[in-house]
py3Dmol code that shows the C-alpha trace and the ligand (Angstrom):
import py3Dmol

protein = """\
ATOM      1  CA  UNK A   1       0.000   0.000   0.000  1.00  0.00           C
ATOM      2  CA  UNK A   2       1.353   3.144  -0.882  1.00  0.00           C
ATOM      3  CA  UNK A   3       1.102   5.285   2.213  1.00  0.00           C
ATOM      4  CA  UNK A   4       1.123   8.967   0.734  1.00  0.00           C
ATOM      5  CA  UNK A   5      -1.943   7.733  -0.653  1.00  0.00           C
ATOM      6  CA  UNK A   6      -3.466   5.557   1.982  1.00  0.00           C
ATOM      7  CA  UNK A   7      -6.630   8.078   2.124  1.00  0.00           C
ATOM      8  CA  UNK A   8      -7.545   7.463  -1.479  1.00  0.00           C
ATOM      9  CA  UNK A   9      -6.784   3.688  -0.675  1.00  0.00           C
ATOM     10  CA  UNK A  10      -9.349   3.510   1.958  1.00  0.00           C
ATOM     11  CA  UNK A  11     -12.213   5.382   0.140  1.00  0.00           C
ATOM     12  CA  UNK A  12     -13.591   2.391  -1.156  1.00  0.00           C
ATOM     13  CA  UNK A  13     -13.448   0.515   2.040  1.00  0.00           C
ATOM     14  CA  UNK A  14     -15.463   3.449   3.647  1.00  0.00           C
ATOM     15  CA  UNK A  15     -18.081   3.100   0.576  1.00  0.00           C
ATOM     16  CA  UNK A  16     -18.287  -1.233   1.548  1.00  0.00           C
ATOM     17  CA  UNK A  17     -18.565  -0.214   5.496  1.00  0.00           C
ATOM     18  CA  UNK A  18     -21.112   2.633   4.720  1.00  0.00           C
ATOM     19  CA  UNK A  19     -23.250   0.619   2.563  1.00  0.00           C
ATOM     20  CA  UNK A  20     -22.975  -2.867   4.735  1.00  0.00           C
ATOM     21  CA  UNK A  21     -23.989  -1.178   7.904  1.00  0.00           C
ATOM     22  CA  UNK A  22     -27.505   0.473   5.447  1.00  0.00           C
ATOM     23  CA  UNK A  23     -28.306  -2.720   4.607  1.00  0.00           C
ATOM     24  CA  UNK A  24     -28.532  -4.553   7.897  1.00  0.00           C
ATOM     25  CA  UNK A  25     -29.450  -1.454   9.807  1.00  0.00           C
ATOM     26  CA  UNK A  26     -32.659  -1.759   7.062  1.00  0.00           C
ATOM     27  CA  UNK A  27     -33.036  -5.523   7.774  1.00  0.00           C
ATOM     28  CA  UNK A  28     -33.362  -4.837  11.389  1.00  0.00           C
ATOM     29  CA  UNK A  29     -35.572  -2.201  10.915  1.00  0.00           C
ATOM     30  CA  UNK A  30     -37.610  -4.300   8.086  1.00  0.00           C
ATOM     31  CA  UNK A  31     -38.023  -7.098  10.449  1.00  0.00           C
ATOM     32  CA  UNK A  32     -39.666  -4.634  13.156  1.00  0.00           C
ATOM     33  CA  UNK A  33     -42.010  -2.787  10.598  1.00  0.00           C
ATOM     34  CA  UNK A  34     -43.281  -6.060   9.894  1.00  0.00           C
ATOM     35  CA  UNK A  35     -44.047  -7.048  13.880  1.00  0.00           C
ATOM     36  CA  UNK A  36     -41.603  -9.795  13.684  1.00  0.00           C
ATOM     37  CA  UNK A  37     -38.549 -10.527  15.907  1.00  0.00           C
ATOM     38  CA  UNK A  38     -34.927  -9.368  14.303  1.00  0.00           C
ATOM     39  CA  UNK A  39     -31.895 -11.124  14.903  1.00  0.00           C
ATOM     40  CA  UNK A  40     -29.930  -8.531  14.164  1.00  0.00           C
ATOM     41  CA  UNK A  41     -29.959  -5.770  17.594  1.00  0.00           C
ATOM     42  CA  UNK A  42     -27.431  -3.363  16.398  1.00  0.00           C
ATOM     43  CA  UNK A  43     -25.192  -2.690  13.554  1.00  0.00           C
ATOM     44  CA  UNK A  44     -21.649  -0.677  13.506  1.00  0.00           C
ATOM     45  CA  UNK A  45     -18.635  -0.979  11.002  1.00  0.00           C
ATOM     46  CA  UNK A  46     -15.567   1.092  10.734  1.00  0.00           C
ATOM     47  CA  UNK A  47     -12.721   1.254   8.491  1.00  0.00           C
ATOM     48  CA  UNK A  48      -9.053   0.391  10.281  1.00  0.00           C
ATOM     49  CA  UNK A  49      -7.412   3.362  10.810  1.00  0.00           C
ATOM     50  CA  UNK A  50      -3.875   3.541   9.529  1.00  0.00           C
ATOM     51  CA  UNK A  51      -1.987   3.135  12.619  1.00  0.00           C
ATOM     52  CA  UNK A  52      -3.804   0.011  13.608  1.00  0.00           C
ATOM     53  CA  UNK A  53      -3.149  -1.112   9.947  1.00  0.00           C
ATOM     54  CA  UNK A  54       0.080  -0.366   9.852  1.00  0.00           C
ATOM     55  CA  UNK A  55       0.117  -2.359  13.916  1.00  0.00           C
ATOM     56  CA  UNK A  56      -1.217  -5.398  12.786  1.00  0.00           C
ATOM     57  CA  UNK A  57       0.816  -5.579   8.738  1.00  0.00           C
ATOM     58  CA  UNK A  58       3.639  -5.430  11.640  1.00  0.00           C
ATOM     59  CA  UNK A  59       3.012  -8.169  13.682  1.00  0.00           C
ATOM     60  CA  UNK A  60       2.087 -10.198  11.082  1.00  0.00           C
ATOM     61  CA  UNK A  61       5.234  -9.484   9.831  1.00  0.00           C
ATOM     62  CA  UNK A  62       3.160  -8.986   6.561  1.00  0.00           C
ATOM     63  CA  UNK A  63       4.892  -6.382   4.174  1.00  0.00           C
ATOM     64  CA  UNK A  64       3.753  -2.721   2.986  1.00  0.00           C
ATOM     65  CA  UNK A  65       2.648  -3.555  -0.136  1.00  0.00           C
ATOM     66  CA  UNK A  66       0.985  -6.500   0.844  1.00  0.00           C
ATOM     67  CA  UNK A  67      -1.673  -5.062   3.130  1.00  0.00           C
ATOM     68  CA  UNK A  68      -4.678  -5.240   1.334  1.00  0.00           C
ATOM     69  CA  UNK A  69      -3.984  -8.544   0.296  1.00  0.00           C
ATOM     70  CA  UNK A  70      -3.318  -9.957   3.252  1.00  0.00           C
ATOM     71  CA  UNK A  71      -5.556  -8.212   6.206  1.00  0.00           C
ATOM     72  CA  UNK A  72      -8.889  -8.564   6.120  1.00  0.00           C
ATOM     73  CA  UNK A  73     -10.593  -6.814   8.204  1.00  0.00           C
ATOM     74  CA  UNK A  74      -9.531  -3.114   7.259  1.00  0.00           C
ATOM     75  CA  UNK A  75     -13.397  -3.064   6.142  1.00  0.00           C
ATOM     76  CA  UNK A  76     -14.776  -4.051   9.542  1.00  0.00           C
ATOM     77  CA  UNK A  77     -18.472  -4.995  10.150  1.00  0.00           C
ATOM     78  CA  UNK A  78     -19.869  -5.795  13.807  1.00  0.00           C
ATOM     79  CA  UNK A  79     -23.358  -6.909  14.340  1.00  0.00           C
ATOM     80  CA  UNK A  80     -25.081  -7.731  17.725  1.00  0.00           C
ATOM     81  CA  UNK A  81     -27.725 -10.007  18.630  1.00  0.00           C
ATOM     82  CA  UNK A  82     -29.468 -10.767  21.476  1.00  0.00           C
ATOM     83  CA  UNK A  83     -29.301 -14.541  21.731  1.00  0.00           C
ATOM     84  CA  UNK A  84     -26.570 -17.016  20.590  1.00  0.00           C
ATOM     85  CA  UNK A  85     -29.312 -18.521  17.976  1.00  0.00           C
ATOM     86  CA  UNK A  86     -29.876 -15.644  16.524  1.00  0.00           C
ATOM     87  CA  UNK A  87     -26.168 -15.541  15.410  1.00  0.00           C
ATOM     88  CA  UNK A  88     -26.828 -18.583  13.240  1.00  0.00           C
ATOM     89  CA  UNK A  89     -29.797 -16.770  11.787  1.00  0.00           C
ATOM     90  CA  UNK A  90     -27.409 -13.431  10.752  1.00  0.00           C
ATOM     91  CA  UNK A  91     -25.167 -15.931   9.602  1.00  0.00           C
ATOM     92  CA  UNK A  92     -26.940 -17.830   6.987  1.00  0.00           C
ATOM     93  CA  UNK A  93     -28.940 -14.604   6.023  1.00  0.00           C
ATOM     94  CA  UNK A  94     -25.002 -13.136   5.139  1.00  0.00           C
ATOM     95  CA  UNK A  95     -24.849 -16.867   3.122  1.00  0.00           C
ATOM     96  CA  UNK A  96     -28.123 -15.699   0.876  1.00  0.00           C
ATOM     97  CA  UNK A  97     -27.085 -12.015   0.025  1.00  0.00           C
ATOM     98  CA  UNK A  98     -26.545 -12.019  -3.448  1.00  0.00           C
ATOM     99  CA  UNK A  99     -24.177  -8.652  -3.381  1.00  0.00           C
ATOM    100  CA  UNK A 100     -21.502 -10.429  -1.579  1.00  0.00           C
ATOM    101  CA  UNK A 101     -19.514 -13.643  -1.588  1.00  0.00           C
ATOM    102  CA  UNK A 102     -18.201 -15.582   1.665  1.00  0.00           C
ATOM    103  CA  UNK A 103     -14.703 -16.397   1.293  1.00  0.00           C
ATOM    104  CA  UNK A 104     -14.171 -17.841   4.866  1.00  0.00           C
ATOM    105  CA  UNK A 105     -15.873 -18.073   8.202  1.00  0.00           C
ATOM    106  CA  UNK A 106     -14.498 -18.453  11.296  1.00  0.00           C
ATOM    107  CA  UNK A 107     -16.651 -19.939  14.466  1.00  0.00           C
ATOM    108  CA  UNK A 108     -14.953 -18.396  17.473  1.00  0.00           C
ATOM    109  CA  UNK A 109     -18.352 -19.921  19.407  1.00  0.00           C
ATOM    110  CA  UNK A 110     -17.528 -23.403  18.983  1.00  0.00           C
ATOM    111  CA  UNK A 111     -13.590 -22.904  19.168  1.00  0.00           C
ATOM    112  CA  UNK A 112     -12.897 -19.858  21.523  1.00  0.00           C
ATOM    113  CA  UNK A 113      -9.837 -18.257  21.386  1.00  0.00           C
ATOM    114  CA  UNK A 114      -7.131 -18.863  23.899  1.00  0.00           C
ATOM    115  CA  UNK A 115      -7.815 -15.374  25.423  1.00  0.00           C
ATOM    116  CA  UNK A 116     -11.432 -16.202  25.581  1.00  0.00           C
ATOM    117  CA  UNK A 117     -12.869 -14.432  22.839  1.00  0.00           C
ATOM    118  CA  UNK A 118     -16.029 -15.757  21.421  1.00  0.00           C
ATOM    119  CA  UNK A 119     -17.580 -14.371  18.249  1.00  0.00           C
ATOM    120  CA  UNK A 120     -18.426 -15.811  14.833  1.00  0.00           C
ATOM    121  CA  UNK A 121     -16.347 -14.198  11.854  1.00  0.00           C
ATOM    122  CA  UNK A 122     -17.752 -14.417   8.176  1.00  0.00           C
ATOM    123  CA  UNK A 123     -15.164 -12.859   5.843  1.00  0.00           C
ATOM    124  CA  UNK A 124     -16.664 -11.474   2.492  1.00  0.00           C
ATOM    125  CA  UNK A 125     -16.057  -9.972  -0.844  1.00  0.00           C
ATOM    126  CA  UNK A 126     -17.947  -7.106  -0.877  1.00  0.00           C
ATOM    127  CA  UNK A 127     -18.903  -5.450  -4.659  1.00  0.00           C
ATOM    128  CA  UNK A 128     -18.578  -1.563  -4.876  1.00  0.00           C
ATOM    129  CA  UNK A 129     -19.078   0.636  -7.401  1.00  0.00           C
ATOM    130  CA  UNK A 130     -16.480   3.574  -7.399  1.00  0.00           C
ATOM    131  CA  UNK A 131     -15.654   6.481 -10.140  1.00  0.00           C
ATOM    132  CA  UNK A 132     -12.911   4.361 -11.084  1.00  0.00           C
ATOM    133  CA  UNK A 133     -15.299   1.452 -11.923  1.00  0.00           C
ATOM    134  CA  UNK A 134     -15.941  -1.853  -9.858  1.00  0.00           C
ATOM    135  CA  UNK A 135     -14.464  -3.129  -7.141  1.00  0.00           C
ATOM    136  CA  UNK A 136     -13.946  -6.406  -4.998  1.00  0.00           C
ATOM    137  CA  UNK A 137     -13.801  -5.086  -1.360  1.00  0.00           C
ATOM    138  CA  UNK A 138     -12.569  -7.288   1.491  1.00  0.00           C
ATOM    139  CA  UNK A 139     -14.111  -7.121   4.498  1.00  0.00           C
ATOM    140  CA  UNK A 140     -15.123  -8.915   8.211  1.00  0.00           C
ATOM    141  CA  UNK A 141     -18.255  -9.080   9.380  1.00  0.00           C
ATOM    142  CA  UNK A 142     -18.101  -9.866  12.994  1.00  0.00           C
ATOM    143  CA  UNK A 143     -21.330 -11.341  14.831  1.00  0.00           C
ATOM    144  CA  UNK A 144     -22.012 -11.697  18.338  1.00  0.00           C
ATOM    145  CA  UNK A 145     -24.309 -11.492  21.536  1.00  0.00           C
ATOM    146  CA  UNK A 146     -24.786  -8.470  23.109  1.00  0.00           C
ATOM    147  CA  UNK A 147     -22.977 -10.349  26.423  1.00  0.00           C
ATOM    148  CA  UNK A 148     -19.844 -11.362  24.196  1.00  0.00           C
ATOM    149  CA  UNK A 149     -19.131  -8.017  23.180  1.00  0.00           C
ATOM    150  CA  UNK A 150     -19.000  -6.694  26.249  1.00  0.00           C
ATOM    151  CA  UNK A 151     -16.472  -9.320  26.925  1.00  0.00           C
ATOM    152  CA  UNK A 152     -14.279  -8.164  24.167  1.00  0.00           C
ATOM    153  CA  UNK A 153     -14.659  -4.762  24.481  1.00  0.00           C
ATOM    154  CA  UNK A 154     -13.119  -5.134  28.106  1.00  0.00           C
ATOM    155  CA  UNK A 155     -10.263  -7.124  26.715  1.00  0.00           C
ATOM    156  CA  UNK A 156      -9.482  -5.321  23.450  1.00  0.00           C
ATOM    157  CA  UNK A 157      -9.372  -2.821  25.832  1.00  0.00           C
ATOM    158  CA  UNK A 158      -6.787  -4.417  28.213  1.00  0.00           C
ATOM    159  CA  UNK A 159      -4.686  -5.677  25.540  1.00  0.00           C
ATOM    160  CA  UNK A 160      -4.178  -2.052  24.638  1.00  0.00           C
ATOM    161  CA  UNK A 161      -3.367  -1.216  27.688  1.00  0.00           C
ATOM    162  CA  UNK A 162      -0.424  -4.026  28.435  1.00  0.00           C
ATOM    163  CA  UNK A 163       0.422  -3.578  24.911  1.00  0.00           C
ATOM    164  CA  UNK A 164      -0.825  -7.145  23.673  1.00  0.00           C
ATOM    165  CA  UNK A 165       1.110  -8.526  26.862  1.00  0.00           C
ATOM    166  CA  UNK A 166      -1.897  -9.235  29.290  1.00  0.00           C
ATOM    167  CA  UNK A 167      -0.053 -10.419  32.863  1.00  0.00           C
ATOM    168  CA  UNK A 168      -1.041 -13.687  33.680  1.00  0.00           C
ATOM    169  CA  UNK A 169      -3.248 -12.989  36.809  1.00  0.00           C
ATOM    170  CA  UNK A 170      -5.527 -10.556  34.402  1.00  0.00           C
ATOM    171  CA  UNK A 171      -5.651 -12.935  31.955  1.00  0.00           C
ATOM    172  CA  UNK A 172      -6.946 -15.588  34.432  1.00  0.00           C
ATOM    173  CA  UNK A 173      -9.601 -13.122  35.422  1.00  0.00           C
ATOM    174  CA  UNK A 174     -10.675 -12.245  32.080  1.00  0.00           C
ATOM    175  CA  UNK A 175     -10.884 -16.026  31.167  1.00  0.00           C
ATOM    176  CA  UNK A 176     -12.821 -16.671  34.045  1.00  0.00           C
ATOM    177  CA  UNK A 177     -15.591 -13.745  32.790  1.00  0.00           C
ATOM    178  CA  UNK A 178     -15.259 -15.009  29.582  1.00  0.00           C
ATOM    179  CA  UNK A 179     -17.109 -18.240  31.031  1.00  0.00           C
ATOM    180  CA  UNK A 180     -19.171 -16.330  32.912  1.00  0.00           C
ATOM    181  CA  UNK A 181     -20.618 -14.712  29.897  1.00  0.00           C
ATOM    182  CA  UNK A 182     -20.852 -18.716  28.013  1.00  0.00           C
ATOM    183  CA  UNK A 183     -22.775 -19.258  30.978  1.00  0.00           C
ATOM    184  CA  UNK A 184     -25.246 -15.694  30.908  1.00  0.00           C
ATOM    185  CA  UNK A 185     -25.394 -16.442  27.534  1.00  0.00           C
ATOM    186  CA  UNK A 186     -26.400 -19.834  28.127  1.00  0.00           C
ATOM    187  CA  UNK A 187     -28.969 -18.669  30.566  1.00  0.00           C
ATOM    188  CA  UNK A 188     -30.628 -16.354  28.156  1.00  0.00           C
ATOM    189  CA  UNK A 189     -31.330 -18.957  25.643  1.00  0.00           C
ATOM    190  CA  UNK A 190     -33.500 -20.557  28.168  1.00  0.00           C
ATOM    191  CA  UNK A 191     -35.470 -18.053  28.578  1.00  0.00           C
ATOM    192  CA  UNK A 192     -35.198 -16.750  24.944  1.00  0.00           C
ATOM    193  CA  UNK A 193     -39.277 -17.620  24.252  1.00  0.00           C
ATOM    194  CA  UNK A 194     -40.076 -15.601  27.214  1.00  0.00           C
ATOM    195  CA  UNK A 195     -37.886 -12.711  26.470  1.00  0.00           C
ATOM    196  CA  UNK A 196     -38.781 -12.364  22.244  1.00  0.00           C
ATOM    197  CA  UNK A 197     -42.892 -12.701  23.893  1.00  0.00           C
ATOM    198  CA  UNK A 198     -42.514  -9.481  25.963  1.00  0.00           C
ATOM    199  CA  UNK A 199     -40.576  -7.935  23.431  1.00  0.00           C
ATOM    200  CA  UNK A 200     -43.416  -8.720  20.521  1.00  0.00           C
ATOM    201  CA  UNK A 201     -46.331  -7.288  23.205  1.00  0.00           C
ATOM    202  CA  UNK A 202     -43.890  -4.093  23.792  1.00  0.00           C
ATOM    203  CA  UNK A 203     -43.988  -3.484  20.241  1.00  0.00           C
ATOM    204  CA  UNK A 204     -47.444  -4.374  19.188  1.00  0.00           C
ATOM    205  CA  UNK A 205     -48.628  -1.913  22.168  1.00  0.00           C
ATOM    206  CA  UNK A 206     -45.826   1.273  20.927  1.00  0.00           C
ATOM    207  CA  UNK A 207     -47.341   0.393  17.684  1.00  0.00           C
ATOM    208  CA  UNK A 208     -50.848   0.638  19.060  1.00  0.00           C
ATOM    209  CA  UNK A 209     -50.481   3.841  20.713  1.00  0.00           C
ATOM    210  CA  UNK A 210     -48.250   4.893  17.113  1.00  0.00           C
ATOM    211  CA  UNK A 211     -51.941   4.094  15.755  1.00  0.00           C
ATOM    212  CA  UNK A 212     -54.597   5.448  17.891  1.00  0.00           C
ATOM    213  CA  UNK A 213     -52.225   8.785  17.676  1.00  0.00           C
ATOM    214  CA  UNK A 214     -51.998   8.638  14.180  1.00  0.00           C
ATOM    215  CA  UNK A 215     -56.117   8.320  13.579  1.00  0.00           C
ATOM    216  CA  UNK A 216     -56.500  10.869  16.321  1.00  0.00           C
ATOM    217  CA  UNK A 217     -54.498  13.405  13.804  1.00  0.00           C
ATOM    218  CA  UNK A 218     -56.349  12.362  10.228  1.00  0.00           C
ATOM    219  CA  UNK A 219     -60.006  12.438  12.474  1.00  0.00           C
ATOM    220  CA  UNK A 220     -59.194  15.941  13.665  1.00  0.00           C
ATOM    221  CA  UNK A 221     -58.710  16.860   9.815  1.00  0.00           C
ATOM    222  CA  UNK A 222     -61.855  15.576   8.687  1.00  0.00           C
ATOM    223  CA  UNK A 223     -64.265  15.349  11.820  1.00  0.00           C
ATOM    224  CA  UNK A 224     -65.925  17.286  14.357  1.00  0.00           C
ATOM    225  CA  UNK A 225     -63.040  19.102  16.173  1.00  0.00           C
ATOM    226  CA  UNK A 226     -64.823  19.110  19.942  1.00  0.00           C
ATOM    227  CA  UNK A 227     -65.633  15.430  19.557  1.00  0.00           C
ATOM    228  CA  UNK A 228     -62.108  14.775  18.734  1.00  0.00           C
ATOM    229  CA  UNK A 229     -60.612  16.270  21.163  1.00  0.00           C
ATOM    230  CA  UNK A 230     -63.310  14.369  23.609  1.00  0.00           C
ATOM    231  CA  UNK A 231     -61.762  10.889  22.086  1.00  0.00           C
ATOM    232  CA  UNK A 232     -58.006  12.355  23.106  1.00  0.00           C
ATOM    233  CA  UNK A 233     -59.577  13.207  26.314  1.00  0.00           C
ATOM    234  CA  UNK A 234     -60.597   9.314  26.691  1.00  0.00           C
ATOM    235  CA  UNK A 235     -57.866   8.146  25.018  1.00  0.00           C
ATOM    236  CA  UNK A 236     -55.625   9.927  27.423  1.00  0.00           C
ATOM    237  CA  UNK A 237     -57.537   8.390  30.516  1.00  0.00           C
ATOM    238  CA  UNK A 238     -57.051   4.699  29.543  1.00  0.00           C
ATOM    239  CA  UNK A 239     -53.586   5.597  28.875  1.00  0.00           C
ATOM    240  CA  UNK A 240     -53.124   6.332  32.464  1.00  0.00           C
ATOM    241  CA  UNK A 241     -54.874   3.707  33.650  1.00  0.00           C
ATOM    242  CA  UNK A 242     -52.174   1.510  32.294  1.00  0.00           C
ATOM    243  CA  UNK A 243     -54.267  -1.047  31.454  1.00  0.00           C
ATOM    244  CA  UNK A 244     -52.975  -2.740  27.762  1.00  0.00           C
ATOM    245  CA  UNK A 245     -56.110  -4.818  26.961  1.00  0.00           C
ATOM    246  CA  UNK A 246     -58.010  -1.527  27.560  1.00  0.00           C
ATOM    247  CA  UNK A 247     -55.994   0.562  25.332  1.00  0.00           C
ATOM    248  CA  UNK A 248     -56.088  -2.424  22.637  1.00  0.00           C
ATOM    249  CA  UNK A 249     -59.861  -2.297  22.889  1.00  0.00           C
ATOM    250  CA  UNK A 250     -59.722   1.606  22.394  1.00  0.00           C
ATOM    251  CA  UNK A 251     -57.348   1.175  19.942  1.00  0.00           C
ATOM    252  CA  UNK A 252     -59.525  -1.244  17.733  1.00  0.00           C
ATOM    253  CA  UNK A 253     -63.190   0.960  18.365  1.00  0.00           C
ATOM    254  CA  UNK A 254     -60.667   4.023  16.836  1.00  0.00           C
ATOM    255  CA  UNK A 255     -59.882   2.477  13.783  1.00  0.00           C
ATOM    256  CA  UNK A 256     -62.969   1.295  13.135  1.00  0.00           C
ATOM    257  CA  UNK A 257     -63.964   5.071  13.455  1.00  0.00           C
ATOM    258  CA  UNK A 258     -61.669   6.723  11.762  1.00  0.00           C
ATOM    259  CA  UNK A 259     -62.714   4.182   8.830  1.00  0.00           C
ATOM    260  CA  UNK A 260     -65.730   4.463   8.960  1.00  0.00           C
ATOM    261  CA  UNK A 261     -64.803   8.759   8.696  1.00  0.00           C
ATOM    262  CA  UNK A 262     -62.861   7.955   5.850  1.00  0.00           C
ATOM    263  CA  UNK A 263     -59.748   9.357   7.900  1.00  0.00           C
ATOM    264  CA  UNK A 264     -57.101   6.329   7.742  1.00  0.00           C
ATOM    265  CA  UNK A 265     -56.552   6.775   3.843  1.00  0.00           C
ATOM    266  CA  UNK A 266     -55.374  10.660   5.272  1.00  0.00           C
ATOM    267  CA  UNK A 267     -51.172  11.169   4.602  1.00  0.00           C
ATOM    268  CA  UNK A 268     -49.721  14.385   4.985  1.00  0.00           C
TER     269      UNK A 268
END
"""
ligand_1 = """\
40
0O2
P -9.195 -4.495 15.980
O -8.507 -3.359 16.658
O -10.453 -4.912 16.668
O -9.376 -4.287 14.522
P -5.258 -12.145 14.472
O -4.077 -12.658 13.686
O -5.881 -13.194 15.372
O -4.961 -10.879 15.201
P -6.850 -12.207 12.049
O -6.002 -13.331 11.568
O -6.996 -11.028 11.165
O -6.369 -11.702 13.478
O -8.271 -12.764 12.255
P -9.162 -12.947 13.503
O -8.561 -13.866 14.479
O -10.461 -13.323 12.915
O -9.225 -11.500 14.209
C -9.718 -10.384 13.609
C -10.383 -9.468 14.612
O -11.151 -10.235 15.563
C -9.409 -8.699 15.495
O -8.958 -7.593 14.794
C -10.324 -8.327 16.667
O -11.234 -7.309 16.314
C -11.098 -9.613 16.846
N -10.393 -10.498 17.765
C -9.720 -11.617 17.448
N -9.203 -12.191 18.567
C -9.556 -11.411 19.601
C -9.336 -11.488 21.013
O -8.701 -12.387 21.548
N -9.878 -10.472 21.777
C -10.590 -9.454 21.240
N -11.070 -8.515 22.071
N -10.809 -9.362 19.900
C -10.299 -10.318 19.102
P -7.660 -6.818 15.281
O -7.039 -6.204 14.081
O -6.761 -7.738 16.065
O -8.168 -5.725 16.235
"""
view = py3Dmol.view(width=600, height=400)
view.addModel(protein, "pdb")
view.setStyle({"model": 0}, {"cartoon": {"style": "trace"}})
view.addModel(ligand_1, "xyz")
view.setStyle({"model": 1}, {"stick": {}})
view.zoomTo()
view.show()
């Protein structure tokens, strides 16, 4: 890599990263528009910055010129789920995308690291299109629980800090929490149906309230303003009450209002 030039080197790694973390930030946010569960919890990527680059080529004792051939994660994608299972899910929905190809994937779940680390690694060929035409774009797309990356953040940190050379009494420690979080991990798949039930109420009742507010709006454009602003009164009481089956009930009589007013066909 030539490194008076390492910025225009990198601008097509920061198109792959920019565009990777769209499309999964979408999925996630697809999945939820449609009332259904998403493996996916968050989404980040970043492109290695030089130093770190130039860190790693070194103790790799991998050459200047080789760099982009032979590290792969100077596109880096991270995504999070909630539950171990739902890593498997991310995974094979990375196998269908049609924009990318899987080179290699590494399962750091089964086989943890020495350190500890646990996180599945899928690495990819990632097609951009740049002003200088196409390109084949290297990157890693890390996945892991929400518990796991807690874990590494800690030690990444760490590692920094002894300068890769953890002391043997930290490193215990940190192997010890790494099992710790096998075991919360392990834990929250057990109660995984539970968990994903609340979280579907949670969002059918935001997306309730979402509702009722949003017929409340198109009725005030097309009906009676005072009896409106009665419903918003009522609406407003059950809301305090706090009782959900109440407010689904309310929610339901609305709708069939507002369509029988006409108003839910109202956009702005
Ligand atoms: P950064 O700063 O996160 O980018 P390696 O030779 O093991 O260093 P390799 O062969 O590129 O790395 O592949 P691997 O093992 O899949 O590791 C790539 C990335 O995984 C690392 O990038 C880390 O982000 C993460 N990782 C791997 N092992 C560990 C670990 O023991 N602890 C933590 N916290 N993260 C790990 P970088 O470039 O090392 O670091």
């Amino acid at each position: 890599m030539e490194l008076y030039a390492w910025r225009e080197k990198l601008a097509p790694y920061e198109l792959a990263v920019e565009e990777l973390v769209i499309k999964f930030r979408r999925m996630m946010s697809d999945y939820r528009a449609a009332g259904r569960y998403s493996p996916i919890e968050q989404v980040t990527g970043r492109v290695k910055t030089i130093a770190s680059m130039l860190d790693k080529a070194n103790r790799k004792g991998v050459e200047l010129e080789e760099i982009e051939e032979k590290i792969d994660d100077i596109a880096g994608i991270r995504i999070i789920c909630q539950f171990e299972e739902d890593i498997h899910s991310v995974v094979e929905i990375i196998r269908q995308m049609t924009d990318l190809e899987v080179v290699s994937e590494n399962d750091y779940i089964s086989h943890p690291k020495e350190s500890g680390y646990r996180s599945y690694h899928v690495n990819v060929l990632y097609h951009v299109q740049t002003i200088y035409g196409h390109r084949r774009i290297k990157a890693e797309i890390q996945i892991r629980t929400l518990a796991m990356n807690f874990w590494s953040i800690i030690e990444h940190s760490l590692q920094y800090k002894y300068n890769g050379a953890i002391p043997q009494e930290v490193g215990n420690r940190l192997w010890a929490s790494a099992r710790a979080v096998q075991r919360l991990d392990l834990e929250m798949a057990s109660i995984r149906g539970d968990v994903m039930d609340s979280q579907s109420l949670f969002r059918q009742d935001s997306g309730n309230v979402a509702d009722i507010l949003n017929n409340l709006q198109n009725l005030y454009r097309v009906a009676d303003k005072d009896a409106v602003l009665c419903i918003q009164r009522e609406f407003y009481e059950v809301y305090r009450q706090g009782d959900k089956e109440e407010l689904r009930e309310f929610g339901r009589k609305l709708d069939k209002l507002a369509a029988e007013k006409g108003a839910q066909k109202l956009r702005y």
